[in-house]
C-alpha positions as a printed Julia matrix, in Angstrom:
85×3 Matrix{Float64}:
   3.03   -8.7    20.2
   0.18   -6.46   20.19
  -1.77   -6.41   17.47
  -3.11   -2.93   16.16
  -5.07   -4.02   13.07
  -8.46   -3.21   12.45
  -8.51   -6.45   10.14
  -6.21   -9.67    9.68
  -3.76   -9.41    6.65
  -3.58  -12.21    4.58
   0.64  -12.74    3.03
   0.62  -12.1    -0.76
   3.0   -11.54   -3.33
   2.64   -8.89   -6.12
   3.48   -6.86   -8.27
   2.07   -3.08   -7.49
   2.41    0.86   -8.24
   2.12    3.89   -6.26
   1.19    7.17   -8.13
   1.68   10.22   -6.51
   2.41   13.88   -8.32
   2.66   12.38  -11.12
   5.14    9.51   -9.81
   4.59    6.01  -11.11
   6.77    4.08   -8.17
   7.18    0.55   -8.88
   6.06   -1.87   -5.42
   6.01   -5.72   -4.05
   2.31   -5.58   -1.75
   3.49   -8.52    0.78
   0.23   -8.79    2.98
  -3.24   -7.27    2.41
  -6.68   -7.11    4.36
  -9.54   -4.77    3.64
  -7.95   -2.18    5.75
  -4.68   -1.82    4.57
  -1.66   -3.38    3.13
   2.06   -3.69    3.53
   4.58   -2.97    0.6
   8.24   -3.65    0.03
  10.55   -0.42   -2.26
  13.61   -0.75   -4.05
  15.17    2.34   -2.73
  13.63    5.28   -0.26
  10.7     7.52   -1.47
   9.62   10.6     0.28
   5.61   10.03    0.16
   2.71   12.59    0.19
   0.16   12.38    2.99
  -1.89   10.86    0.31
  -1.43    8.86   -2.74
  -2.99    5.52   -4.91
  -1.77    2.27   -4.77
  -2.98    0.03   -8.09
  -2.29   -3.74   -8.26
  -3.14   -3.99  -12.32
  -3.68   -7.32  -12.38
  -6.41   -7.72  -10.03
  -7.81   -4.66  -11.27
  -7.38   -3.35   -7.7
  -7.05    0.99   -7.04
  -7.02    2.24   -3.52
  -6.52    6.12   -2.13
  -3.96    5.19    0.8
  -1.74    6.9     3.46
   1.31    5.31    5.31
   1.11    4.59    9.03
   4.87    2.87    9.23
   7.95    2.41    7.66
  10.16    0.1     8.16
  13.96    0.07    5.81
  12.36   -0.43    2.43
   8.87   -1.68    3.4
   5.74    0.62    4.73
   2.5    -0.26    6.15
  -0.35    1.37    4.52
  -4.02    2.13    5.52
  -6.65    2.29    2.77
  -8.5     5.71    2.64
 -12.64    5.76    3.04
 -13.1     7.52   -0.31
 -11.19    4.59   -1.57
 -12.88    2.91   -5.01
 -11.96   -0.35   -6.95
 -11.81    0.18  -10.5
């Protein structure tokens, strides 16, 4: 397989939100790096170019846009004007 990352994802498991337009959207984030991440949805959502991903927990806020989708889960890449809260 040929890999495309910029950086190596490491598998996780937790709990997540997107926000977009007001949307709070309820996520699983199965694999992060300091690039980008992969989520799993319950159902299909129509995203913006652009939206925020938060992982509360870890006190964790990036500005991302999806690169693939795949059924239920999508591949994300983490914006440059990205900032951790």
């Amino acid at each position: 397989m040929n890999e495309k990352r910029a950086a190596q994802r490491h598998r996780v498991f937790k709990g997540g939100r997107i926000t977009f337009e007001g949307r709070n959207i309820a996520c699983t984030v199965r694999n992060m790096s300091i690039s980008g991440a992969a989520i799993d949805l319950d159902g299909l959502v129509v995203l913006p170019s652009s939206f925020m991903l938060s992982i509360e927990r870890d006190h964790f806020v990036r500005n991302c846009r999806a690169v693939w989708r795949s059924d239920k889960r999508i591949g994300l890449a983490f914006l440059q004007s990205s900032a951790t809260v």
